[in-house]
C-alpha positions as a Markdown table, in Angstrom:
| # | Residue | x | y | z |
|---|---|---|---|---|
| 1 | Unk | -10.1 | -7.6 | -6.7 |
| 2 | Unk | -6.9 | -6.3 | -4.4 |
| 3 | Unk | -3.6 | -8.0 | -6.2 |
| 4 | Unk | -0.9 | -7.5 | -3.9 |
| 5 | Unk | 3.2 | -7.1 | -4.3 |
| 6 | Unk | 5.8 | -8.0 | -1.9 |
| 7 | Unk | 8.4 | -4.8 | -2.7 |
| 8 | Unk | 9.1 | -3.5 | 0.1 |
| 9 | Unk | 11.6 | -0.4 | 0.3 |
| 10 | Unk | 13.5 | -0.3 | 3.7 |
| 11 | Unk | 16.2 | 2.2 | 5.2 |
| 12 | Unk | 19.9 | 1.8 | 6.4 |
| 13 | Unk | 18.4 | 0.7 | 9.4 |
| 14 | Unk | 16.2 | -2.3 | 8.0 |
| 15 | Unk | 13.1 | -0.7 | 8.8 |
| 16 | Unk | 10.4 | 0.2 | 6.4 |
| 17 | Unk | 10.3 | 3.5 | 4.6 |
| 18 | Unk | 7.2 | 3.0 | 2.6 |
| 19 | Unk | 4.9 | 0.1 | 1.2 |
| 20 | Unk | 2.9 | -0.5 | -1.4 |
| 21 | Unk | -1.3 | -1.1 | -1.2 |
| 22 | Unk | -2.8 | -3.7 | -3.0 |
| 23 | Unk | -4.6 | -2.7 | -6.8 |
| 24 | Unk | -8.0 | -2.3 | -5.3 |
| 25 | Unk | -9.3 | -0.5 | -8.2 |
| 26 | Unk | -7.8 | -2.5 | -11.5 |
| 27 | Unk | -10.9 | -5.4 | -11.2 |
| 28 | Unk | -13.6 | -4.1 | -8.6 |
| 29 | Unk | -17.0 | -5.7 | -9.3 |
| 30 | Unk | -18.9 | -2.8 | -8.5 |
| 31 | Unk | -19.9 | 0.6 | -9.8 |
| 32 | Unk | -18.8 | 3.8 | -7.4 |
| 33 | Unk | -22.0 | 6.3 | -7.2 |
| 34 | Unk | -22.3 | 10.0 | -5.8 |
| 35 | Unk | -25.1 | 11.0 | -4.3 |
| 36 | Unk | -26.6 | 14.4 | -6.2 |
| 37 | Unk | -27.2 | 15.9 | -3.0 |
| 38 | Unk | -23.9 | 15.8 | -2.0 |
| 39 | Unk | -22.3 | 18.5 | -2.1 |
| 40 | Unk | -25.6 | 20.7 | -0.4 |
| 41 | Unk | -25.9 | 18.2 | 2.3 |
| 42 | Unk | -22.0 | 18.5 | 3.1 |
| 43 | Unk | -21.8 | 22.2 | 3.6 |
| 44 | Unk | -25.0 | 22.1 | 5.8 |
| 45 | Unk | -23.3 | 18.8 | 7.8 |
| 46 | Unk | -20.1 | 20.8 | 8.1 |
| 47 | Unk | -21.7 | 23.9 | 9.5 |
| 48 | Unk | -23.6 | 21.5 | 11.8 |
| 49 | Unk | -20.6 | 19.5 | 13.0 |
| 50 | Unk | -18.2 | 22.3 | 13.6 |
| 51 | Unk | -21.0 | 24.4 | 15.5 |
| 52 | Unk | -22.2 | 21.8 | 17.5 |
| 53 | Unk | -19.2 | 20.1 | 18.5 |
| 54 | Unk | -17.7 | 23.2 | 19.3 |
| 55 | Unk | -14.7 | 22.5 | 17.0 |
| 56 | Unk | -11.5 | 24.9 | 16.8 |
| 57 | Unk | -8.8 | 25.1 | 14.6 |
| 58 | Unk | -7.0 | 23.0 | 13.9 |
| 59 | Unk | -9.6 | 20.3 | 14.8 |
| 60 | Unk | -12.4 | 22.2 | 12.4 |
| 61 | Unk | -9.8 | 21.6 | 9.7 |
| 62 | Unk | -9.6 | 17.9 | 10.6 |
| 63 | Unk | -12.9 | 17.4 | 10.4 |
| 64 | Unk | -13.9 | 19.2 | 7.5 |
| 65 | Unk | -11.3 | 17.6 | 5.0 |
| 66 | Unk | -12.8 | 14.4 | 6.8 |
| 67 | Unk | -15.6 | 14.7 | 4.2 |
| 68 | Unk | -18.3 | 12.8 | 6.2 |
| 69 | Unk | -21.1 | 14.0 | 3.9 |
| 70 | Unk | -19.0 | 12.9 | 0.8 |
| 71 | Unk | -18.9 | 9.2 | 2.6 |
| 72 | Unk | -22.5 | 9.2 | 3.5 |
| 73 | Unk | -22.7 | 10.4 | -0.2 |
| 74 | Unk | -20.8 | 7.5 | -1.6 |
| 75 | Unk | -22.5 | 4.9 | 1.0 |
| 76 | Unk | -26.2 | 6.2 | 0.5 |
| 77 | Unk | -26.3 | 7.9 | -3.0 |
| 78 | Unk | -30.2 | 7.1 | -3.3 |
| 79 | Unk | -31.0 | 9.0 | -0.1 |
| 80 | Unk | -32.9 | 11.9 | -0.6 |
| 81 | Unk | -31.8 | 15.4 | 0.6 |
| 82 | Unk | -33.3 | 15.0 | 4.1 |
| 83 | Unk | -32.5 | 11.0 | 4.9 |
| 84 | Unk | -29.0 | 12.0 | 3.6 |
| 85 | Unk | -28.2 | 14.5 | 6.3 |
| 86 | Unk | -29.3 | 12.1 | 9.1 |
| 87 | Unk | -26.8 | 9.9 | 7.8 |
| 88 | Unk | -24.1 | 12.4 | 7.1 |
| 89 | Unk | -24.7 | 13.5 | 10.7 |
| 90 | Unk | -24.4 | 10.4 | 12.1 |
| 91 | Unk | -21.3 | 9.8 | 10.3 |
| 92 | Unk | -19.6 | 12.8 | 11.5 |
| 93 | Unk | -20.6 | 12.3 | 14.7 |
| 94 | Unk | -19.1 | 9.0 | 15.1 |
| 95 | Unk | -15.5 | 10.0 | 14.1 |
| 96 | Unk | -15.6 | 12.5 | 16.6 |
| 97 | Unk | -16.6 | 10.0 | 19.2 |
| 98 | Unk | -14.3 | 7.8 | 17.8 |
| 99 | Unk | -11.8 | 10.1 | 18.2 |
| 100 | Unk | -12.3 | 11.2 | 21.5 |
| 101 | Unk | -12.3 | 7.8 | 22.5 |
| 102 | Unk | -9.4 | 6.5 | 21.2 |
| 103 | Unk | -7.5 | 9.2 | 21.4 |
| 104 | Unk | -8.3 | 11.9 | 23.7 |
| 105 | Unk | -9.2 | 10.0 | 26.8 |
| 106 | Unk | -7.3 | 8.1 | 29.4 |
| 107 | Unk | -9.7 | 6.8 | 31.7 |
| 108 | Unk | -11.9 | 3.9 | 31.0 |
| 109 | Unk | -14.6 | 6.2 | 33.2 |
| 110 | Unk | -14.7 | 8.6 | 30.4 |
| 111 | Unk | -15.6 | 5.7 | 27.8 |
| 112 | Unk | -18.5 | 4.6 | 29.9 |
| 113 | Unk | -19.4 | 8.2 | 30.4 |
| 114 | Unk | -19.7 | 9.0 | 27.3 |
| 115 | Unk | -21.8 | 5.8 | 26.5 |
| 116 | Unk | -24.2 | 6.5 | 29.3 |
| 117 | Unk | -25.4 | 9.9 | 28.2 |
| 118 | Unk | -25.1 | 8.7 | 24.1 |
| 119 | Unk | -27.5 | 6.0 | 24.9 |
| 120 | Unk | -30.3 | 8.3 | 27.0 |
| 121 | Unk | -30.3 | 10.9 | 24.0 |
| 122 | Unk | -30.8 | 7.7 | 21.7 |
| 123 | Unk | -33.5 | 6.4 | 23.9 |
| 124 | Unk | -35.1 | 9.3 | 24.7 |
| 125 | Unk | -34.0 | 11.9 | 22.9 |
| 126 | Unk | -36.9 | 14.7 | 23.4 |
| 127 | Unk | -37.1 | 14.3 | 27.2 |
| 128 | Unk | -33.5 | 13.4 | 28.1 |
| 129 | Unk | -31.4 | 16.9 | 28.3 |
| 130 | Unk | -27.4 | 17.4 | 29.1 |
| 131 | Unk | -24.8 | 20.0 | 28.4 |
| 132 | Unk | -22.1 | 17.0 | 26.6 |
| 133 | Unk | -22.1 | 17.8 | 23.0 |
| 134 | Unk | -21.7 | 14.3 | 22.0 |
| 135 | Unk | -24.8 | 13.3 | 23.8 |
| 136 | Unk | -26.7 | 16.8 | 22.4 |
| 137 | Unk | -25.7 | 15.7 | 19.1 |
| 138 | Unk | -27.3 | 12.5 | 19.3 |
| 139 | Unk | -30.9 | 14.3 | 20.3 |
| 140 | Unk | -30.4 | 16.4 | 17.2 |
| 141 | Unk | -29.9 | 13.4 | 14.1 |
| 142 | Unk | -32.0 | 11.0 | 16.3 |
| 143 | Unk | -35.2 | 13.3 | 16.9 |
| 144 | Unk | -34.9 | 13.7 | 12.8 |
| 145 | Unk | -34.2 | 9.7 | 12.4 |
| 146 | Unk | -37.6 | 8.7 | 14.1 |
| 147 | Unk | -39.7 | 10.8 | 11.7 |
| 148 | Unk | -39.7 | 8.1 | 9.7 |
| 149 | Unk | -37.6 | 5.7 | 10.7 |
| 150 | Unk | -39.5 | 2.1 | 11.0 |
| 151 | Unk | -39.5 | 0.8 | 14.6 |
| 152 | Unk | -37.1 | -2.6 | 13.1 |
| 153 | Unk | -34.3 | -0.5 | 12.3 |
| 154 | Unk | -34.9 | 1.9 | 15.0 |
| 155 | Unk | -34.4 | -0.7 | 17.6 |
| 156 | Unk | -31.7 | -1.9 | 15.9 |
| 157 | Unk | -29.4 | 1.2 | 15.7 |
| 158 | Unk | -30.3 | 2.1 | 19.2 |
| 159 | Unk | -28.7 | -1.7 | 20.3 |
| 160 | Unk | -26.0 | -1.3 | 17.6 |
| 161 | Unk | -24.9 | 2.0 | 18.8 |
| 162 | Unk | -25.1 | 0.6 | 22.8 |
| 163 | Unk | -22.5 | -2.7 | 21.2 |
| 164 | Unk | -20.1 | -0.5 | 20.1 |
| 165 | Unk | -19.9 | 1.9 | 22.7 |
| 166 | Unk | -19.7 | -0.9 | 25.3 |
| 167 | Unk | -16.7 | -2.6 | 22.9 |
| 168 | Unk | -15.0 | 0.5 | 22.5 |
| 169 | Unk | -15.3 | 1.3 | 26.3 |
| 170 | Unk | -13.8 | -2.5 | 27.2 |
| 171 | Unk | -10.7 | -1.9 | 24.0 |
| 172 | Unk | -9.5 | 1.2 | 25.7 |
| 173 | Unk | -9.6 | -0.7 | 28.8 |
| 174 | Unk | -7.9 | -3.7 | 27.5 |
| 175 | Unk | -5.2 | -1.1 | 25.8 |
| 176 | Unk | -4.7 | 1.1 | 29.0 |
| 177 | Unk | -3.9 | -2.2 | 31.0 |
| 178 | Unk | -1.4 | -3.3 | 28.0 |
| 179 | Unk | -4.0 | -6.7 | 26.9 |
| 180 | Unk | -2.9 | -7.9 | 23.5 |
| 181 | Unk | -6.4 | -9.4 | 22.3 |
| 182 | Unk | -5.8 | -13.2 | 20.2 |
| 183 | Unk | -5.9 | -12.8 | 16.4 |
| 184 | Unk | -9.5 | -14.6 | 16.0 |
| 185 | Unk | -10.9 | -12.6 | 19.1 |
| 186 | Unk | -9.4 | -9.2 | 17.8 |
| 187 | Unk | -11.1 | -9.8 | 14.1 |
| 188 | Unk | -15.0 | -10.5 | 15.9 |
| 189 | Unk | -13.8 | -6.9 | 18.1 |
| 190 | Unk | -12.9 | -5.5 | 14.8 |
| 191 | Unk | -16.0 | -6.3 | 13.6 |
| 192 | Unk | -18.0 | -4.3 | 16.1 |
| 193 | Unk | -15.6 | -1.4 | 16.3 |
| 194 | Unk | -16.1 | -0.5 | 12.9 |
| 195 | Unk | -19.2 | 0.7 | 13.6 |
| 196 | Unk | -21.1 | -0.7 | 10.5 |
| 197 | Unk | -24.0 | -2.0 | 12.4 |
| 198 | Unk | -25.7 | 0.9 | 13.1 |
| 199 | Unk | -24.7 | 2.2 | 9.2 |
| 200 | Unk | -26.8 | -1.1 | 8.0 |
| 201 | Unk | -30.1 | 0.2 | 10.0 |
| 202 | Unk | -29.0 | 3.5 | 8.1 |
| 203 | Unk | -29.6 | 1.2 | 4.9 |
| 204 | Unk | -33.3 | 0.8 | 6.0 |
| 205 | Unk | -33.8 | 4.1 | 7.5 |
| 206 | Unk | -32.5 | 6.3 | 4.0 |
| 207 | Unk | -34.3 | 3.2 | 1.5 |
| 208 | Unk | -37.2 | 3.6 | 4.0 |
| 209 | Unk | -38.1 | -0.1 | 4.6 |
| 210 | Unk | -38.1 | -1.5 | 7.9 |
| 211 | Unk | -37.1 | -5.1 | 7.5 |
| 212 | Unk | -38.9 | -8.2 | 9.6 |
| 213 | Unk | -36.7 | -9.6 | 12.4 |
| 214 | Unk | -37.0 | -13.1 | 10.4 |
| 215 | Unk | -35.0 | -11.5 | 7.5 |
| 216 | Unk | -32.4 | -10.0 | 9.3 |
| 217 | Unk | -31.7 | -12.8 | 11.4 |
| 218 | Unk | -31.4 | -15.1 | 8.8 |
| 219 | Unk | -27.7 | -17.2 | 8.6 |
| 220 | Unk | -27.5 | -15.5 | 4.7 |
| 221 | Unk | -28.2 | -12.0 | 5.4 |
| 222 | Unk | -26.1 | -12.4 | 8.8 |
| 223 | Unk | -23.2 | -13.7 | 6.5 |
| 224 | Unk | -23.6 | -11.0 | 3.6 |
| 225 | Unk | -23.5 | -8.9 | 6.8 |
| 226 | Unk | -20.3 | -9.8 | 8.0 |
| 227 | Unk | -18.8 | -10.1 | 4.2 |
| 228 | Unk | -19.4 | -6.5 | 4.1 |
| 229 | Unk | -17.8 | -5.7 | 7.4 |
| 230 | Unk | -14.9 | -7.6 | 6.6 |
| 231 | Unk | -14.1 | -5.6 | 3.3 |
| 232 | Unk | -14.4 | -2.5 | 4.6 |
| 233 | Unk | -12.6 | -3.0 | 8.1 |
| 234 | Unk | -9.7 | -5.1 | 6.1 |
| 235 | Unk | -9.4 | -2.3 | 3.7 |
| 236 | Unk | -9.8 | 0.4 | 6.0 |
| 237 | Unk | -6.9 | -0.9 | 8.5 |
| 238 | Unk | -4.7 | -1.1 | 5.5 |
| 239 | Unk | -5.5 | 2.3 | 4.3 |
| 240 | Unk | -5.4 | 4.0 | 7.9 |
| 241 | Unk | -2.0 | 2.1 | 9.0 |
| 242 | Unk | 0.0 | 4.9 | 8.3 |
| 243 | Unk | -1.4 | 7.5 | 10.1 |
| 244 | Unk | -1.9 | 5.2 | 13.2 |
| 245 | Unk | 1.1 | 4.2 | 13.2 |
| 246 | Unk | 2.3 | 7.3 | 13.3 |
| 247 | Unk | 0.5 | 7.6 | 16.5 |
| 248 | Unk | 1.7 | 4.5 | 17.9 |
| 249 | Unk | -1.5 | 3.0 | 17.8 |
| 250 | Unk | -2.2 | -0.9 | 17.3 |
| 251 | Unk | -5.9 | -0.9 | 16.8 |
| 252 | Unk | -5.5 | -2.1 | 13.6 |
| 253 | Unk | -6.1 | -5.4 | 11.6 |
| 254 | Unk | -2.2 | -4.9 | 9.9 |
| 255 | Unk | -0.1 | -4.3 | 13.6 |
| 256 | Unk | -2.6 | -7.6 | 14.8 |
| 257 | Unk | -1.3 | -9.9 | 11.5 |
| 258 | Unk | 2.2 | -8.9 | 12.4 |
| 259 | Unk | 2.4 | -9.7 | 15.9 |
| 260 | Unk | 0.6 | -12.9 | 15.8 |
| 261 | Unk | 1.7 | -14.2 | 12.5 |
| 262 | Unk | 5.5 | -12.5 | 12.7 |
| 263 | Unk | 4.9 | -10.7 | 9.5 |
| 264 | Unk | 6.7 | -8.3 | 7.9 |
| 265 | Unk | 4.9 | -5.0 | 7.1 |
| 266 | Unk | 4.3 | -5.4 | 3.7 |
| 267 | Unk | 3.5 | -9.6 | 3.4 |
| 268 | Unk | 1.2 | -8.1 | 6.5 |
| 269 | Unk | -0.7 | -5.5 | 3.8 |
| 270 | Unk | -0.6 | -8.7 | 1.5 |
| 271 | Unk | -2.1 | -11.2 | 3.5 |
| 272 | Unk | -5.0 | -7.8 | 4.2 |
| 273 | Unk | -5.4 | -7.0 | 0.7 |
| 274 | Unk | -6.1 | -11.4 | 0.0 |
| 275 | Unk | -8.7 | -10.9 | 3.0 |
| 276 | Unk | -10.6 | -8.1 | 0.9 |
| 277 | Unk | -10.7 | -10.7 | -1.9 |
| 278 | Unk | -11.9 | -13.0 | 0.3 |
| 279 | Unk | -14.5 | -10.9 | 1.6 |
| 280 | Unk | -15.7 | -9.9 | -1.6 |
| 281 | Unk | -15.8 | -13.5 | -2.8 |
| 282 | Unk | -18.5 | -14.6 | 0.4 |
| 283 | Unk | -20.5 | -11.8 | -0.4 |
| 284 | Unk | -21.2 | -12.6 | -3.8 |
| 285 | Unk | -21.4 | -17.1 | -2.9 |
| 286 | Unk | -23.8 | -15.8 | 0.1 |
| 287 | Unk | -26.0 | -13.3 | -2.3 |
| 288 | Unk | -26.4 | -15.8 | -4.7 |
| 289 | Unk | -28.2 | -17.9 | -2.5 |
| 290 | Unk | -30.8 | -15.5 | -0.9 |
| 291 | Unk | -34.1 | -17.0 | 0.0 |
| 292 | Unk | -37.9 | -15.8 | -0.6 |
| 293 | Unk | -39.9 | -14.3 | 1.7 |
| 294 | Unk | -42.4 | -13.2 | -0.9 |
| 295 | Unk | -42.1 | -10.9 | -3.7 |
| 296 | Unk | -43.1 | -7.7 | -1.3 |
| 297 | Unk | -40.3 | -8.5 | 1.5 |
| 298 | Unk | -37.9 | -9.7 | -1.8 |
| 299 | Unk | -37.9 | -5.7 | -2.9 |
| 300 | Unk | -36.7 | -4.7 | 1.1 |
| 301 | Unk | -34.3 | -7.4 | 0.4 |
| 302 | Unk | -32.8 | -6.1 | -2.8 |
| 303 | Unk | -32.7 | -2.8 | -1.3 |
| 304 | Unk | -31.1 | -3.5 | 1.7 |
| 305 | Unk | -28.5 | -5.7 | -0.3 |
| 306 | Unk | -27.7 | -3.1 | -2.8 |
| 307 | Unk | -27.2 | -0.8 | 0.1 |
| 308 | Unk | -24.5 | -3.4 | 1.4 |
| 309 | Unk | -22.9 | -3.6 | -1.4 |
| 310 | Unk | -22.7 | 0.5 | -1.7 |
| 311 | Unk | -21.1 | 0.5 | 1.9 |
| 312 | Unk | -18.4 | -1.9 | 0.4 |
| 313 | Unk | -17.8 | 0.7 | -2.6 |
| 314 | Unk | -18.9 | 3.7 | -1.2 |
| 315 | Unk | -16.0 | 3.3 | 1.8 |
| 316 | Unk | -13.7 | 2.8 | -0.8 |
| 317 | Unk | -14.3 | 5.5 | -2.9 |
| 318 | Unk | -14.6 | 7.8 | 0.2 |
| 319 | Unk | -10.7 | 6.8 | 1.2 |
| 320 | Unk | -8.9 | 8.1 | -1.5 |
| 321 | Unk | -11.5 | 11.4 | -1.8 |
| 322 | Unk | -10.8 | 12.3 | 2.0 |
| 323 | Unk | -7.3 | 13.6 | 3.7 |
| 324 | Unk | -8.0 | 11.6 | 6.5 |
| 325 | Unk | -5.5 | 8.8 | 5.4 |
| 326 | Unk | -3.1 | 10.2 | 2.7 |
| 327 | Unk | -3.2 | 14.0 | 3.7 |
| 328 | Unk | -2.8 | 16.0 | -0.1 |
| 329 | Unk | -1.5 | 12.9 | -1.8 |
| 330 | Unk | -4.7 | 10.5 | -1.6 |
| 331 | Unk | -5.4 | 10.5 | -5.5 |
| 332 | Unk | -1.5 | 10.0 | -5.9 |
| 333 | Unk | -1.8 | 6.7 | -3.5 |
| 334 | Unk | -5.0 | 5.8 | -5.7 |
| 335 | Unk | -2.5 | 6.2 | -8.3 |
| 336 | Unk | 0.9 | 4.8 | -7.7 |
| 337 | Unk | -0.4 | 3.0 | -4.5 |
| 338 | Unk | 3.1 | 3.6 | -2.5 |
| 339 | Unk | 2.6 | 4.9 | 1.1 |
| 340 | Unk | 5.7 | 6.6 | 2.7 |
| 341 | Unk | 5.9 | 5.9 | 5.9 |
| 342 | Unk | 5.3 | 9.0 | 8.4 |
| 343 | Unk | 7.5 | 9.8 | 11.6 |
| 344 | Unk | 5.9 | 8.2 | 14.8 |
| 345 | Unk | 4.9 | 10.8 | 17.1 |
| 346 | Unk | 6.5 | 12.0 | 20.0 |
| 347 | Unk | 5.0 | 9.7 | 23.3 |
């Protein structure tokens, strides 16, 4: 469970210098795994990602310390070789995206342009051709992802993919225009924009089980769903505020709870680090009460579940392993848990 503190070290000026993350590590309920194809699969995704995304220094640097193979390592560590680099792929893919969208472009056109040629390589990724290396990307892990992905979770990481393309697309339109989203509407955006849905079809695509639509509509799964989500976009948002702050951005769970709840920064980490607990706490209440569907569909189930639950330890693991957040000093956060606040950006 995430214990939190309320010390809070500020400079002559009142503001913040640093802050302290909550204990995430002291009583986790759940054991942190490593795929053994790890470290294979992330040289080959690296070489992929770099090539194919036309990435140059210092942007291959970025991306490489990113570790994308390592999280798909951590989130799927019963994949085999092969269903592991579709997911690795996939991964790095989507922080590039994410990137791009967020921040590298300024018009709302882009967004939508981007989505457009994404979602024809998704649908149609042998016939549909383009020169955008996002959308070329997507014919490469998708054309391997439908050898032997079921036509359940297919479907579903084609429409998952399409929501959060859409959402992102409609955020950078509501942040160019200067929109603060409500609290309650921001978490359900949140939700989406953290791109876990199409990771969960990844849970039946790399278990290889292709789950009935009556199971994964079900209010239980739907809610073991969303526990999940919550943990790792909570956690995530307090463990990437530094750098986006840095950047000035406010697409984050941690800027929302201080502006609508006139927090301070660290009683805002606090009241994050209580909404992991939380999180974990629904997951557990909601998997205790699975129902049957008969002892064939009950082994899908258990699969799918477990691979829930390794999303919600994987991620963690992932975040102090990467230099995406914490740079050189991630296993010294793990550690100490104090984050000193970097120097905003020039605008």
């Amino acid at each position: 469970m995430a214990s939190t503190t309320t010390c809070t070290v500020t400079g002559s000026d009142s503001e913040p210098t640093e802050f302290i993350i909550p204990d995430f590590f002291s009583n986790f309920p759940y054991p942190m795994q490593l795929n053994p194809h790890c470290y294979p699969v992330s040289r080959a995704h690296d070489q992929w990602l770099c090539s194919e995304a036309h990435l140059v220094e210092p942007k291959t640097t970025t991306y490489t310390v990113l570790r994308a193979g390592y999280l798909a390592s951590a989130t799927y560590p019963d994949a085999d070789a092969f269903h592991l680099r579709v997911c690795a792929d996939f991964l790095g893919w989507s922080f590039i995206v994410d990137d791009w969208l967020e921040f590298e472009r300024s018009n709302v056109n882009d967004a939508w342009g981007i989505r457009d040629c994404c979602m024809s390589a998704l649908r149609d990724p042998v016939n549909f051709q383009t020169e955008r290396y996002s959308a070329k990307m997507c014919k490469m892990f998708f054309s391997r992802f439908k050898e032997t992905g079921g036509p359940g979770c297919t479907k579903r990481f084609i429409e998952s993919n399409d929501e959060w393309f859409v959402c992102a697309a409609k955020e950078m339109d509501n942040r160019l225009k200067g929109h603060v989203s409500s609290l309650e509407s921001y978490i359900e955006i949140r939700r989406i924009l953290s791109g876990l849905w199409p990771c969960f079809a990844l849970i039946e695509f790399a278990g290889q089980i292709d789950l009935p639509d009556e199971v994964i509509s079900h209010s239980v799964i739907m809610a073991i769903e969303e526990a999940t989500i919550d943990f790792v976009a909570w956690s995530n948002d307090i463990l990437s505020y530094n750098v986006e702050q840095a950047r000035h951005s406010t697409s984050n769970l941690v800027v929302m709870i201080m502006i609508h709840q006139g927090l301070d920064l660290q009683s805002a980490i606090d009241y994050c680090g209580r909404q992991c607990d939380i999180s974990l706490q629904r997951f557990e209440e909601n998997r205790a009460i699975l129902p049957s569907w008969g002892e064939e569909v009950d082994k899908e189930v258990a699969i799918y579940i477990q691979g829930l639950q390794n999303w919600i330890s994987g991620s963690l693991k992932w975040s102090f392993e990467t230099a995406r957040y914490f740079g050189k000093d991630a296993h010294i956060v793990k550690q100490d848990r104090i984050v000193k606040l970097l120097p905003k950006r020039p605008l």
